[in-house]
Each structure stands twice: as C-alpha cells, then as structure tokens.
C-alpha positions in Angstrom: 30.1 4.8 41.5 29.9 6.0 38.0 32.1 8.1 35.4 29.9 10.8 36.4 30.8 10.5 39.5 34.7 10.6 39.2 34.2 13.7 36.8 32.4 15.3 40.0 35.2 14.9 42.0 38.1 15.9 40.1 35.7 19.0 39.1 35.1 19.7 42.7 38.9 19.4 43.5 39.9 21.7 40.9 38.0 24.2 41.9 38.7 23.7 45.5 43.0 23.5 45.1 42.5 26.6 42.7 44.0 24.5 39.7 44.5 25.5 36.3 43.8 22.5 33.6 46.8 24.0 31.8 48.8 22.7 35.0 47.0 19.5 35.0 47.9 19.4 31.2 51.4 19.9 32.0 51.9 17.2 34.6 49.8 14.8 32.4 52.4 15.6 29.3 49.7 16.1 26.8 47.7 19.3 25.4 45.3 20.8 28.0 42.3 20.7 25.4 42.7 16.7 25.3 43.4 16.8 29.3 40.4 18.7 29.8 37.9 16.9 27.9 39.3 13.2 29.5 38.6 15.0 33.0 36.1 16.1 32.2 35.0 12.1 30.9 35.1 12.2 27.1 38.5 10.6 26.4 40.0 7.4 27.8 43.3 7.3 29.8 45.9 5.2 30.0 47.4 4.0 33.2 50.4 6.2 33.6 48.1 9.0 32.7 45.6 7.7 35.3 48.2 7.8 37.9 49.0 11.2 37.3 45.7 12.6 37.1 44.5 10.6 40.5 47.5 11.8 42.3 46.4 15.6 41.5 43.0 15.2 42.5 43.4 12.5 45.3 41.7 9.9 43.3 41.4 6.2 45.1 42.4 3.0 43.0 38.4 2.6 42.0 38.4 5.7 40.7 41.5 5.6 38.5 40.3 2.8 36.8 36.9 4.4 35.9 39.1 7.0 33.6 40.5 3.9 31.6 36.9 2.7 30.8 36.0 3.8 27.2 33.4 7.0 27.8 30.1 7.6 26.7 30.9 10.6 24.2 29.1 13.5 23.6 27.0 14.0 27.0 25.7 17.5 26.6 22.1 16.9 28.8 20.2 18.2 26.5 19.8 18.2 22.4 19.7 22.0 22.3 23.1 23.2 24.6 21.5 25.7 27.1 24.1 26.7 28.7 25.7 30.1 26.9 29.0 29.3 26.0 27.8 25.8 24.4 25.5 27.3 23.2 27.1 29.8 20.5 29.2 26.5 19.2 25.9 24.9 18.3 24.5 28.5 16.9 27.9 28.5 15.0 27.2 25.1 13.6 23.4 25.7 12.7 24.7 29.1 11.2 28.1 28.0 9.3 27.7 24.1 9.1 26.6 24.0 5.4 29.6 26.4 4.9 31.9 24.4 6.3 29.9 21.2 4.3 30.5 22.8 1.3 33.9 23.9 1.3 35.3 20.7 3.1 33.7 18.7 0.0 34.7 21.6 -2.8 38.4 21.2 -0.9 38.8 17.5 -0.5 35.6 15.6 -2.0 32.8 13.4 -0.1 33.7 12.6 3.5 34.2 13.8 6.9 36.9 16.1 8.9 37.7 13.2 12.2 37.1 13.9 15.3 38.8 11.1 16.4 42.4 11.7 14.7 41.8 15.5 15.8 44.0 18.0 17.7 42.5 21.4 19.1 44.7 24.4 20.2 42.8 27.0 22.1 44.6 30.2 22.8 43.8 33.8 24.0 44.3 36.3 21.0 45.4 40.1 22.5 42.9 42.3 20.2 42.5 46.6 20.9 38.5 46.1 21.1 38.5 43.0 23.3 40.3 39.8 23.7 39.2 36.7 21.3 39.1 33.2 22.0 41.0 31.3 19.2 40.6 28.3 18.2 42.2 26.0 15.5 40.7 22.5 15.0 42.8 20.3 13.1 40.9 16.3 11.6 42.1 14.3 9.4 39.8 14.0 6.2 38.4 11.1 5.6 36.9 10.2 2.7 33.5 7.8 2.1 34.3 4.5 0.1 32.6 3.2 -2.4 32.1 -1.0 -1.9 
C-alpha cells in the first residue's frame, strides 16, 4: 500500500457517495482548497483531521496513517501538464511568470511569494458572458538573505 493508493480510494469514494469536497472541507474544519489538495496527497494531516477524513471515506487504521506521512509534493506525471485544465495554469505561468517576477520584486525586493505559508480561495464569479473561475492566492514574501 502506498499514498497513491489511499488517494485512489478516497477519489473513488467521492465519486461513488456523490460528495462535494466543499462538504468534506466542512466536516474537516478547514478550507476546501487545503482539504482538497491533502486528499488528493499533497498536504499532511493530522490525527484528528485523519479521523475525520477516514470516517467519510471508510478509511482502515493503515490508511489513516498514510495521510499523516509527509507527501511527495508536486506529482503532476508529467513535466508538461497534459491534462487541459492543468494545463492553462502552466500556459499562465510560461505566459505571465516574468510579470509576476518582475512586479513581486519591483513591489517587495529579491525573494519569493511561499507556498508553504499560503492560503488559496477559489470561488465561482456570476459574469453576463459566462461564469469565471476566481482565484486569489495569498504567500507570504519572503525575502533572500544575504550571509
């Protein structure tokens, strides 16, 4: 049994109860982008939040304990996204990246926006000519030192 595997199943569950991550959020007690991305195996849980995600998706006592275990981040199979979706965030990267480079370090100087103290808020946006997808990232800056 792997990580994989656990994401798998709770996958597989979802989509066999007909649950909403939004749901899964709620009942976890934290934001359904972070939710989503430790079901989906890029985030570590604790045990209380362990418990509560086993219990929706009928995880065993093995299983739990695989979504405590520090993840191996970033596991898109392949360098170049191919799926569609994933896709336009790395087109939006190879297309704006130096613009956001530019004006992070115009704005606050040499460093990096976190990803690890990070918050994401994805929301539906009402809009005459078609709904958009919203979404605010939020990082804390931090800056390279000088040693």
């Amino acid at each position: 049994m792997s990580r994989l595997d656990v994401t798998e199943k709770i996958i597989a569950t979802k989509v066999a109860q007909g649950l909403k991550w939004s749901d899964v959020a709620e009942k976890v007690g934290l934001s359904k982008e972070w939710v989503t991305a430790a079901c989906l195996g890029q985030m570590t849980l604790d045990a209380a939040q362990a418990q509560v995600v086993g219990e929706i998706f009928g995880l065993t006592e093995t299983e739990r304990k695989w979504l405590m275990v520090v993840p191996y981040k970033g596991s898109l199979p392949t360098s170049v996204p191919t799926d569609p979706l994933i896709y336009r965030f790395y087109e939006l990267v190879s297309i704006y990246g130096t613009t956001f480079k530019e004006l992070i370090h115009e704005e606050f100087g040499d460093g990096i926006m976190s990803a690890i103290d990070f918050k994401m808020d994805l929301q539906r946006e009402p809009h005459a000519a078609g709904d958009r997808v919203s979404i605010a990232m939020s990082g804390k800056f931090l800056s390279y030192k000088t040693y």
